[in-house]
Backbone as ProteinMPNN parsed JSONL, in Angstrom:
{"seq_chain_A": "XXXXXXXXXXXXXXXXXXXXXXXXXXXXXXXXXXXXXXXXXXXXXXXXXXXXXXXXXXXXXXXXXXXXXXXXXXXXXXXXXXXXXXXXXXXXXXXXXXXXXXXXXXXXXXXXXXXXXXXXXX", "coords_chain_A": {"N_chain_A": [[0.857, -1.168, 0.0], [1.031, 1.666, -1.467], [-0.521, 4.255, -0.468], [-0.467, 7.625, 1.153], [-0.941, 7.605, 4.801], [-2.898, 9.09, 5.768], [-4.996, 9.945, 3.229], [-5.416, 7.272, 2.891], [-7.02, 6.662, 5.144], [-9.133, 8.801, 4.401], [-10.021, 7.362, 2.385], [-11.461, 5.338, 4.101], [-13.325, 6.543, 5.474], [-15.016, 7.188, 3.866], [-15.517, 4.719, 2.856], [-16.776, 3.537, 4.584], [-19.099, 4.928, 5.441], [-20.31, 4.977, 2.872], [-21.31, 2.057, 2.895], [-21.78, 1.419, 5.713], [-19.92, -0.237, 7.47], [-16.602, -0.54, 8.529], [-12.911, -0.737, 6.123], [-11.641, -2.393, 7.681], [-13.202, -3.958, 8.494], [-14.578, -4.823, 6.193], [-12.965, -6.459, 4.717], [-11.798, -8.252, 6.74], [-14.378, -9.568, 6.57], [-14.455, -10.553, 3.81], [-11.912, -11.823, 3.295], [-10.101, -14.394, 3.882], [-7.65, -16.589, 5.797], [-4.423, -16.296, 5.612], [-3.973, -14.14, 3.644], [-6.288, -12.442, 4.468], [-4.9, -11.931, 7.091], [-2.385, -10.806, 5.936], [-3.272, -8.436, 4.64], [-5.283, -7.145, 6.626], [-3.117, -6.52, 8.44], [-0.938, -5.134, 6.801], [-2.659, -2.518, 6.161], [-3.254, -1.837, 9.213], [-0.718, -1.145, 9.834], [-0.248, 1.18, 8.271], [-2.172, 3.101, 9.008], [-2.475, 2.918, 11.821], [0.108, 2.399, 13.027], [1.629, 2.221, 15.887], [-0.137, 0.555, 17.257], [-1.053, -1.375, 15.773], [1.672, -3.047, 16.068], [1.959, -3.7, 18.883], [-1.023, -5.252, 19.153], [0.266, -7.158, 17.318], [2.541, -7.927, 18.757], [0.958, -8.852, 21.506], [-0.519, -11.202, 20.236], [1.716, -12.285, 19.788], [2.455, -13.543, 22.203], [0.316, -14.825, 22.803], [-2.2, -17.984, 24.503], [-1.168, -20.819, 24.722], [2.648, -21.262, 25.496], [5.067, -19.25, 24.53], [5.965, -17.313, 21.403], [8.703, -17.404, 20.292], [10.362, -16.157, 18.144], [8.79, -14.556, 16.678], [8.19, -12.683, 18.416], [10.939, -11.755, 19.406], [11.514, -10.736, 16.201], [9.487, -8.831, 15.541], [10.295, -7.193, 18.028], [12.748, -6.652, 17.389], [12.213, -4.991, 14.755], [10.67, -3.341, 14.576], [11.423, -1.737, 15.99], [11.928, 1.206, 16.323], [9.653, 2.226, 16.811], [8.726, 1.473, 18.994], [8.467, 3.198, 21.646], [5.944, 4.356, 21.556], [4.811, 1.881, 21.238], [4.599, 0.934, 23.277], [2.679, 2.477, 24.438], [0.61, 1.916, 23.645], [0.105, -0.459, 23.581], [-0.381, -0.76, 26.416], [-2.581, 0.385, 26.571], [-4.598, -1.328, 25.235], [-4.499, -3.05, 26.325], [-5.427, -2.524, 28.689], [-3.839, -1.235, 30.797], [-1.494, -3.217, 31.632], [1.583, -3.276, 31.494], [3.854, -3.522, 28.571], [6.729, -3.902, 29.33], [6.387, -5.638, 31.586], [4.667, -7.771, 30.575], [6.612, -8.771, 28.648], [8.317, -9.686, 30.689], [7.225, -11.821, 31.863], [6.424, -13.664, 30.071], [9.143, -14.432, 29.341], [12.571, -15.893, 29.676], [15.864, -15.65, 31.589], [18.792, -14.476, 29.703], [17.664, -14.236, 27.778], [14.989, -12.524, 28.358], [16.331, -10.585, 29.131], [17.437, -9.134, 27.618], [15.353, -8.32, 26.096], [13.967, -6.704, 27.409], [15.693, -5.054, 28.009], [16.097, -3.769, 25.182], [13.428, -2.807, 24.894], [13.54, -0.653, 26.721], [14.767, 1.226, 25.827], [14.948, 4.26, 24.719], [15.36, 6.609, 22.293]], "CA_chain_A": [[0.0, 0.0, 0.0], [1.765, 3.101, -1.39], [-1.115, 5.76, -0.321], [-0.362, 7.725, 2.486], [-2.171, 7.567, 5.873], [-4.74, 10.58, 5.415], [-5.551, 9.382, 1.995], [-6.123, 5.719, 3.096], [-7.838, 7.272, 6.186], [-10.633, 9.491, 3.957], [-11.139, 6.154, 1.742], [-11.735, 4.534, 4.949], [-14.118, 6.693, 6.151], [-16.063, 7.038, 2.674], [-15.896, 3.167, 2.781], [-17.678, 3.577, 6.16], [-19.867, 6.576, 5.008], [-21.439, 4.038, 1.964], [-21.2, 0.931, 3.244], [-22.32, 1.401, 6.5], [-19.038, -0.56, 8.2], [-14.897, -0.28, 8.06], [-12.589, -1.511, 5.466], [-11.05, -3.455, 8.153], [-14.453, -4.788, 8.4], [-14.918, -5.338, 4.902], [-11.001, -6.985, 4.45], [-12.47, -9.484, 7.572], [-15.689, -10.289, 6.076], [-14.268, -11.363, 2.336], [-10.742, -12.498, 2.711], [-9.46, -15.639, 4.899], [-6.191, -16.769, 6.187], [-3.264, -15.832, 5.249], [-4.225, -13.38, 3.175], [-6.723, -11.277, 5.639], [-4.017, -11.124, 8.306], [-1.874, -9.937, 5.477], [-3.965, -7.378, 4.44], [-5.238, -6.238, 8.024], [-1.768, -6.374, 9.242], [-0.666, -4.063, 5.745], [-3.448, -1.446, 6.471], [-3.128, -1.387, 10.304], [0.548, -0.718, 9.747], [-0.712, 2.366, 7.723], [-2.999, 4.238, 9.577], [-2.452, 2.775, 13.531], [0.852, 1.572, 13.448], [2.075, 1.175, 17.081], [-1.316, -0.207, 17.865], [-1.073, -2.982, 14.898], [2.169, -3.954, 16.254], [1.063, -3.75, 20.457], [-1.721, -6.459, 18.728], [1.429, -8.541, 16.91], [3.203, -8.914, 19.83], [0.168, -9.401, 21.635], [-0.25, -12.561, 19.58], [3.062, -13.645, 20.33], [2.496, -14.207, 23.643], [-1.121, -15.474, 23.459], [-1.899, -19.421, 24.124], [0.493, -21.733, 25.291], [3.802, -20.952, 25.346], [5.28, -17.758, 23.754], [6.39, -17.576, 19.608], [10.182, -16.295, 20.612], [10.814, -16.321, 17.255], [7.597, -13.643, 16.126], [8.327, -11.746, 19.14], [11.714, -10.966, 18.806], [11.162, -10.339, 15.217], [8.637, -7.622, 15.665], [10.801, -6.285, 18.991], [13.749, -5.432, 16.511], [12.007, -4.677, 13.538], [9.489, -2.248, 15.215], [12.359, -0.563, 17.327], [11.922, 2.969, 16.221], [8.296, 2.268, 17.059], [8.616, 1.2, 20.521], [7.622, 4.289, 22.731], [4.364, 4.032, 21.177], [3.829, 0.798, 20.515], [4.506, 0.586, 24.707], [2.071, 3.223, 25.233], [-0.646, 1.452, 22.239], [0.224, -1.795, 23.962], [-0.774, -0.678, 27.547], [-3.978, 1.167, 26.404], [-5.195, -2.237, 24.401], [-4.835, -4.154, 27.911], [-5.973, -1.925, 30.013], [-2.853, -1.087, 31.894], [-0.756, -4.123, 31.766], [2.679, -2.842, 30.31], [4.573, -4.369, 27.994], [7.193, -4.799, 30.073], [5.219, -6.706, 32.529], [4.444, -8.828, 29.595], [7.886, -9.929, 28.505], [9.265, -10.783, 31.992], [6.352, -13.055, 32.668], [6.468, -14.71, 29.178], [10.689, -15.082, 28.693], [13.347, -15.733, 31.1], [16.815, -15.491, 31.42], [19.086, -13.355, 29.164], [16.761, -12.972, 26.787], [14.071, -11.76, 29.317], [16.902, -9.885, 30.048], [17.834, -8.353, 26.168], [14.267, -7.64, 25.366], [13.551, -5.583, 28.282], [17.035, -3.91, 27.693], [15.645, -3.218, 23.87], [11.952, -1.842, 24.923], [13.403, 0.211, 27.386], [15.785, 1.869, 25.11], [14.488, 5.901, 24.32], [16.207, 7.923, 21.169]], "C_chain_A": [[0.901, 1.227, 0.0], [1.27, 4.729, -0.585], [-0.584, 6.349, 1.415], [-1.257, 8.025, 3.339], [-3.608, 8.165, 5.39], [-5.418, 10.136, 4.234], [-6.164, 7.873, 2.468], [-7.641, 6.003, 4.384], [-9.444, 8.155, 5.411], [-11.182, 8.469, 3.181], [-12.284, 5.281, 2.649], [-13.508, 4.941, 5.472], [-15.51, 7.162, 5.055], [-16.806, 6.173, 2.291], [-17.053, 3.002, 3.97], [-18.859, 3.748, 5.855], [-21.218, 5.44, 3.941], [-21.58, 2.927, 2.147], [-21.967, 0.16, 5.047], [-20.469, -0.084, 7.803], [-17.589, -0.206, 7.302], [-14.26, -0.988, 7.018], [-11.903, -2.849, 5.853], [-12.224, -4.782, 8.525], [-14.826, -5.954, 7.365], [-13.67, -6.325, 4.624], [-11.674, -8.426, 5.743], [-13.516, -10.415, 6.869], [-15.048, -11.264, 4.725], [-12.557, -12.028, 2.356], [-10.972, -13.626, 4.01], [-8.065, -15.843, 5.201], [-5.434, -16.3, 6.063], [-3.574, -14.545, 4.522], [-5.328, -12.205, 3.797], [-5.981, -10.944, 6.592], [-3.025, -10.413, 7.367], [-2.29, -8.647, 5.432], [-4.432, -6.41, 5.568], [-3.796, -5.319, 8.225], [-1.187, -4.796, 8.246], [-1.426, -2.706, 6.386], [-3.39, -0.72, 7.893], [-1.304, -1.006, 10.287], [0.521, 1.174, 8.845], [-1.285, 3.811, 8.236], [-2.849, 4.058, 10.815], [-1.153, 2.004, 13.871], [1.446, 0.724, 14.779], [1.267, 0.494, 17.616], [-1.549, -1.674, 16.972], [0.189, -3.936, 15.754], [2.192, -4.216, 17.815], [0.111, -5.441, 19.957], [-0.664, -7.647, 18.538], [1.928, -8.918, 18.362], [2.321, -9.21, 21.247], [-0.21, -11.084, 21.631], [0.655, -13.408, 20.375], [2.695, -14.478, 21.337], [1.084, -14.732, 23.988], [-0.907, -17.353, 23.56], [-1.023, -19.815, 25.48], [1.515, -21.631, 25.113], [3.719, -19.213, 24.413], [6.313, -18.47, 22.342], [7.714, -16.497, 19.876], [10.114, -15.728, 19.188], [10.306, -14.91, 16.607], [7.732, -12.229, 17.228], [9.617, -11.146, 19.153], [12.148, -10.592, 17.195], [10.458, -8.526, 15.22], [9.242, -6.886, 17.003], [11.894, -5.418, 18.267], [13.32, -5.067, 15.388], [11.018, -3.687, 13.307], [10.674, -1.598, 16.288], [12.091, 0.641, 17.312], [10.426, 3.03, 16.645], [7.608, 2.248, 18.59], [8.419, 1.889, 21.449], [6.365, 4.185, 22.423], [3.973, 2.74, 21.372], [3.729, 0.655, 22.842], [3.213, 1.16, 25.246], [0.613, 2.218, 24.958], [-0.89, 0.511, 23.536], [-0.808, -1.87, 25.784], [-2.708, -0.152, 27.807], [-4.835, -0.281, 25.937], [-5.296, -3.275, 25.725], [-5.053, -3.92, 29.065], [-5.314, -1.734, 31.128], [-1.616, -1.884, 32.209], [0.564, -3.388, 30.769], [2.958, -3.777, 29.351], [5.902, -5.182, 28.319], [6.993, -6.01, 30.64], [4.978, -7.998, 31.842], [5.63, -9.738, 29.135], [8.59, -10.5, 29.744], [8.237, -11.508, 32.602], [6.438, -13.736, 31.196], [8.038, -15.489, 28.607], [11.277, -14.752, 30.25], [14.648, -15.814, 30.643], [17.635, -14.349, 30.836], [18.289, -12.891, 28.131], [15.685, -12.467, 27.01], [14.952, -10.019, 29.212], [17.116, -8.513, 29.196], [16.58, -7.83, 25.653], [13.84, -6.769, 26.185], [14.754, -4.397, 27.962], [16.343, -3.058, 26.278], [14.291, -2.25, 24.177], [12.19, -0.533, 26.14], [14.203, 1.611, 26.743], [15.14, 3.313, 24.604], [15.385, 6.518, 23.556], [16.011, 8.913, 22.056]], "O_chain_A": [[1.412, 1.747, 0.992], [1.914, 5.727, -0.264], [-0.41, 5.706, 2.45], [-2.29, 8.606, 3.005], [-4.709, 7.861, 4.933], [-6.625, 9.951, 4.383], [-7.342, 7.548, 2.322], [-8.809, 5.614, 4.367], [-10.576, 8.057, 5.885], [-12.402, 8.357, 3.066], [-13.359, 4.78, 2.322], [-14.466, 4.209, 5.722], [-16.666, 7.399, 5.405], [-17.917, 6.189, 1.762], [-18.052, 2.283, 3.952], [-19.701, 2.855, 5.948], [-22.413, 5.228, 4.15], [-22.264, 2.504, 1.215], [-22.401, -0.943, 5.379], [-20.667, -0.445, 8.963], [-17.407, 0.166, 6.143], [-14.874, -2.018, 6.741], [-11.632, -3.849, 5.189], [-12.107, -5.991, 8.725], [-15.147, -7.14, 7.435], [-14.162, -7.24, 3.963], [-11.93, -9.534, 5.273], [-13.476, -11.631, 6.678], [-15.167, -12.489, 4.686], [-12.134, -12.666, 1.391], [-11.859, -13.601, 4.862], [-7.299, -15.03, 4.683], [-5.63, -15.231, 6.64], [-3.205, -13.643, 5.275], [-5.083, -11.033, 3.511], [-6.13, -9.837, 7.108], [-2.663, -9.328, 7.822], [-1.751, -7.77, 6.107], [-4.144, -5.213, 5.591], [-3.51, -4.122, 8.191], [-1.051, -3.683, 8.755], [-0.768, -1.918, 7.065], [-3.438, 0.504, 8.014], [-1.004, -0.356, 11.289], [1.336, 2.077, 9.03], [-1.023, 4.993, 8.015], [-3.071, 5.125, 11.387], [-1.138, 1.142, 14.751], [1.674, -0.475, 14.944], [1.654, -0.276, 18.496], [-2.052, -2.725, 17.37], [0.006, -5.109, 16.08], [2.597, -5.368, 17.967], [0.508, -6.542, 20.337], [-0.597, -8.689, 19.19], [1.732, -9.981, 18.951], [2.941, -9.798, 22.134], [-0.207, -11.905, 22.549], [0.62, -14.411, 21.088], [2.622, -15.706, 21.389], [0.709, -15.019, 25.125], [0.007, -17.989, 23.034], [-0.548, -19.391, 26.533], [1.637, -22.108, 23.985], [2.85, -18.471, 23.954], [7.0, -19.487, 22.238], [7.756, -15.275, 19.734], [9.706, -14.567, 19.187], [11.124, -14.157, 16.078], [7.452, -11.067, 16.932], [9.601, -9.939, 18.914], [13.275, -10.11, 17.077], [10.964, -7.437, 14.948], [8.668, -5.813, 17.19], [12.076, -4.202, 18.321], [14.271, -4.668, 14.717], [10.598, -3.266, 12.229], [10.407, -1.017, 17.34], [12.001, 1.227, 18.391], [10.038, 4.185, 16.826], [6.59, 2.707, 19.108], [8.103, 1.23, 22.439], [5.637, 3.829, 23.35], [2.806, 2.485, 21.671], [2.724, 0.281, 23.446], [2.634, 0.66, 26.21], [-0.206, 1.883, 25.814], [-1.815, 0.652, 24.337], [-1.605, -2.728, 26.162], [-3.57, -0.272, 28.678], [-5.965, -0.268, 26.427], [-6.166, -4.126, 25.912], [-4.988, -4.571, 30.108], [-5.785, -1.919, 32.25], [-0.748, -1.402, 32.936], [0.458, -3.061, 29.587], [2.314, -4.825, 29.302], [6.244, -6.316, 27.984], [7.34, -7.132, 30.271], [5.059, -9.099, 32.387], [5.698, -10.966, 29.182], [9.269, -11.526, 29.791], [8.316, -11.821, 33.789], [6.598, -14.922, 31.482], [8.21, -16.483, 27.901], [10.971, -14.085, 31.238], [14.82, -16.024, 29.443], [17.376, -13.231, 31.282], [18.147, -11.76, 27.668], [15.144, -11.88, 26.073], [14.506, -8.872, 29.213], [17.06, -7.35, 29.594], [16.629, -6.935, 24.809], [13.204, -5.862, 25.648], [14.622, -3.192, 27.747], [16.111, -1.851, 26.343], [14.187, -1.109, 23.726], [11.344, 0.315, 26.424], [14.158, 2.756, 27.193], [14.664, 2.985, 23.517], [16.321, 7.042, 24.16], [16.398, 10.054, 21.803]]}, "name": "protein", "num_of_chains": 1, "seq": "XXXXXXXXXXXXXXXXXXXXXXXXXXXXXXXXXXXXXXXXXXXXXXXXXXXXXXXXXXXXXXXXXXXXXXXXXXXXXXXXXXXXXXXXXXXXXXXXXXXXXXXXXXXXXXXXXXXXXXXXXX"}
């Protein structure tokens, strides 16, 4: 998706406007698998980014066990994102940091390296 935000943002709300629901709505309703979390994931990276990836690593850690693999993925690859996505992340769970979240789902040094990384401030 080349358009930028505001532009995707007035389709969105035109899509709304005649349609009577969102495109993230509409992108739910008609696609499936792989290809609707693409597409979500694409769009929410667009217009709500630290709040798409707050959700991803979300994910990670839902379930049984934690997806190291998905989570430190999206911890270094969302770095410049990470004041927000901490703030996104805390607002979407009603207070629970993100911290909080990785030192109850990893242990050791790499409890130890991902807290070092999310605490990190430009």
């Amino acid at each position: 998706v080349n358009s930028p935000p505001e532009y995707l943002e007035m389709v969105d709300a035109k899509y709304s406007e005649k349609y009577g629901y969102t495109l993230w709505k509409a992108m739910e309703k008609e696609l499936t698998g792989y290809a609707e979390k693409a597409a979500v994931f694409i769009f929410g990276m667009k217009i709500r980014p630290a709040e798409t990836v707050a959700k991803l690593i979300k994910s990670t850690c839902a379930g049984i066990g934690t997806d190291e693999l998905e989570l430190s993925c999206a911890v270094v690859r969302y770095q410049r994102l990470l004041p927000e996505v901490t703030q996104a992340y805390e607002e979407l769970l009603g207070g629970k940091t993100l911290e909080k979240r990785i030192k109850g789902e990893t242990s050791g040094r790499y409890k130890k390296l991902l807290v070092e990384i999310i605490s990190v401030r430009e």
